[in-house]
C-alpha positions, 0 to 999 in steps of 0.5 A: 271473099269472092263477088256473087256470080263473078266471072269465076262463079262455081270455079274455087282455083286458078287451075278451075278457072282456066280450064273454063274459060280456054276450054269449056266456054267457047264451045258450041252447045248441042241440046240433045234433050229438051222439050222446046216448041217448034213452032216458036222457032219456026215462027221466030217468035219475039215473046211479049214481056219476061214471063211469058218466055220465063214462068209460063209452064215453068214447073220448077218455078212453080213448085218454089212459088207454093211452097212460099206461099203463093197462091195458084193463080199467079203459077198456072192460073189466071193472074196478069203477066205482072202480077205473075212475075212480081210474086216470081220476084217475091220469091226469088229471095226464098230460093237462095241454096235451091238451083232456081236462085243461080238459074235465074240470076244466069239467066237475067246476065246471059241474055239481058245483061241485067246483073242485079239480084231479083227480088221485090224491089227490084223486080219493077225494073227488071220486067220492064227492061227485060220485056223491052227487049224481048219485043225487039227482034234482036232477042226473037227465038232464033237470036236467042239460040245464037246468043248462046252458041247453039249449034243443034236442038232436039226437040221431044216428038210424039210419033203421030207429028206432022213434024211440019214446023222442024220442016219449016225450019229446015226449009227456011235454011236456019243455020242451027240444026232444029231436029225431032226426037221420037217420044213414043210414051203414049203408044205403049200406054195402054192403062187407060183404054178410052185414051189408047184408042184414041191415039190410035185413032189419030196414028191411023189418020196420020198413015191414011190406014187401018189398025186391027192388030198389034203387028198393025201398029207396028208397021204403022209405028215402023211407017212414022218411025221412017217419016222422022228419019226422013226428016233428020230424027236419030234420036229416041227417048222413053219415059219410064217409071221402070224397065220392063223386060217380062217373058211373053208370047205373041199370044199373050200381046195379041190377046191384050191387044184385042182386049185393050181394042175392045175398051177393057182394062189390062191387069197389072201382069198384061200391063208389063208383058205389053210394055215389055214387047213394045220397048223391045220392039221399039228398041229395034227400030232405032238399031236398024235405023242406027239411031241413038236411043235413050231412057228417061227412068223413075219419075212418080207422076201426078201425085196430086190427083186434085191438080192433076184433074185441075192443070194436067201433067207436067205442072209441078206435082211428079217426085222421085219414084223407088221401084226396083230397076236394075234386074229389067234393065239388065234383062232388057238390054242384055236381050237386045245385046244378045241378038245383036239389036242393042243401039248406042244408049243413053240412061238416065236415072231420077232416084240418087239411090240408083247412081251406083247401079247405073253406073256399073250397068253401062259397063256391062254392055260396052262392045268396043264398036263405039267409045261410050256405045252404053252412056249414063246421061247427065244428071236428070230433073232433080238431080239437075243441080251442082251437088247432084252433077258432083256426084253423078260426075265423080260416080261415073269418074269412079266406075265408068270413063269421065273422058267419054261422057257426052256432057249436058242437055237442058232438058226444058221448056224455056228458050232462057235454059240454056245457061244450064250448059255453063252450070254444068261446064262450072262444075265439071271444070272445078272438080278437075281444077281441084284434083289437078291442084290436089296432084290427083290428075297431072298438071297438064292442061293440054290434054286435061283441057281437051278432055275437058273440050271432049265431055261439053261439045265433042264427045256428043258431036262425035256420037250422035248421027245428027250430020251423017 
């Protein structure tokens, strides 16, 4: 019987185990999706005790929290930082099988060197120590990145940005690479007039300029489009229920433009053909600017109304969303192939169910200009555990090229996620171990090893514009 989380943790056979720890572990970790401030890296900040850096915005724990029980005021409300680990703590126990439980325990030995089990008893001892050590400026922000080998983070940005904390960073000649990445959700949002207009408003002040048309906006999106590039963005990310890919006419988007203008709300049918244009138009712009793009798809948000008008977004209350996806995604792609604008892309799915559809999409779009041109990312949000990385691992292995993947991002708010990386490069190194050992894959550690190296650090080096 194997030790709990012992140095060959997820790794079932020799074979496994030395494909992690010679190939795997020593690489750099380039985070190329995460929802990290900037601000806390610009700043250096040194957090004041575990929970603040831990379970503050942390939707993940607070999900498992009610579900054991606990009451909101020790997830988003207003019980003391204490109080709010301790019921973390009591909780901890209930999540044995859910991901939380190895996350946690990775993250309490990878950064503090604590490896006991968490848990009411011991949970008095852990704060402490751990906070102790969060107020030293061996364990500030930038400390905490070098403790893991990071070599680049990009952050999620709204186009609006002044991005003046990633300059900061850069200024300050920090050695790994901070840099923004284009999330430009809320220009296309136009289901909530009231709000629309508003961010208008705030993209107008941030040209100095005037918005009066949708080919305004554009440009105006174009003018922060460049001011990212200028600031070493080359990366895009969209958040999707779906792809939309309706016919439209310039007509059709200047009619709903002025509509939505006017403070009146769109139909469902004037909601897609705008949304439609936008994504295309958008799509462009990252293909002039030859960046990367990607697409988050399939999240069902805010489900819980009474919370949502309660905390806000992003809080613990999204699931996993079915609508259709693979006709719009095809015809949206195949329109950017078609008129030779289609970037380097990255798809990502939320519903397991599409794990086929995807995969064999990517396949459709390949040109041959770039190894992996078309990309279906890692295994996203709920399917960020080791039963969902198996099965997007062995999916893409069985439709697609494994050897091209461009491997895991943490996709978090916590400065304590990056363990996630080993999870995944766990993972991956036994399912190989296991087929290398069943005399599926040959036995040839060289080459198997350094396709192993490719898929946790090279392929991603290799594709993202990041140091051109």
């Amino acid at each position: 019987m194997k030790d709990f989380m012992d140095k060959d943790f997820l790794l079932s056979n020799d074979t496994a185990a030395k494909l992690y720890h010679t190939y795997a572990q020593p690489q750099p970790i380039i985070d190329y999706h995460c929802h990290l401030d900037p601000r806390d890296i610009a700043a250096d900040t040194c957090f004041e005790n575990l929970t603040r850096i831990w379970l503050n915005g942390d939707h993940y724990k607070w999900r498992a929290m009610r579900t054991n029980g606990i009451h909101e005021r020790y997830c988003s409300g207003d019980a003391s930082d204490k109080d709010k680990f301790m019921k973390w703590a009591e909780t901890v126990p209930a999540t044995v099988k859910n991901p939380l439980f190895h996350w946690t325990h990775l993250e309490l030995s990878r950064y503090f060197g604590i490896n006991k089990i968490l848990n009411p008893q011991t949970a008095g001892a852990i704060y402490e120590e751990a906070s102790e050590k969060l107020r030293t400026q061996e364990f500030s922000v930038r400390n905490l990145l070098r403790k893991m080998n990071v070599e680049l983070v990009c952050t999620t940005d709204d186009p609006i940005d002044n991005l003046e904390f990633h300059k900061k960073i850069h200024d300050d000649g920090f050695e790994i690479k901070v840099v923004p990445a284009w999330r430009p959700d809320k220009a296309m949002s136009i289901e909530n007039p009231a709000a629309y207009n508003i961010y208008l408003s705030k993209l107008e002040a941030s040209l100095n300029s005037s918005i009066h048309n949708f080919y305004d906006m554009m440009e105006a999106l174009k003018s922060r489009h460049q001011f990212f590039h200028d600031n070493g963005c080359r990366l895009s990310d969209h958040g999707l229920d779906t792809f939309y890919a309706e016919e439209y006419t310039e007509a059709d988007i200047r009619f709903i433009f002025h509509k939505v203008r006017e403070g009146k709300t769109p139909d469902a049918e004037q909601i897609a053909k705008f949304k439609s244009a936008m994504l295309y138009h958008l799509a462009v712009m990252d293909q002039e600017a030859g960046w990367v793009q990607q697409f988050h798809v399939g999240p069902m948000r805010n489900n819980n109304t009474g919370m949502f008008n309660s905390i806000g977004p992003d809080t613990g209350f999204d699931s996993i969303g079915d609508k259709p996806v693979a006709q719009s995604m095809s015809w949206f792609l195949d329109k950017l192939a078609f008129n030779n604008k289609l970037a380097k892309t990255i798809l990502y799915n939320l519903n397991p169910a599409d794990n086929e559809v995807y995969a064999t999409m990517i396949g459709n779009f390949q040109d041959g200009t770039t190894p992996g041109k078309i990309q279906w990312g890692a295994a996203w949000w709920f399917l960020d555990q080791k039963p969902g990385m198996e099965r997007h691992l062995e999916t893409l292995s069985s439709l697609g090229l494994l050897s091209r993947f461009v491997g895991m991002l943490t996709d978090s708010r916590s400065f304590l996620s990056f363990p996630r990386h080993e999870y995944f490069r766990r993972t991956l190194c036994n399912m190989i171990g296991k087929d290398i050992e069943n005399g599926e894959i040959p036995n040839d550690m060289d080459w198997i090893g350094n396709m192993v190296a490719d898929i946790c650090y090279r392929n991603a080096r290799n594709y993202f514009n990041f140091w051109n």
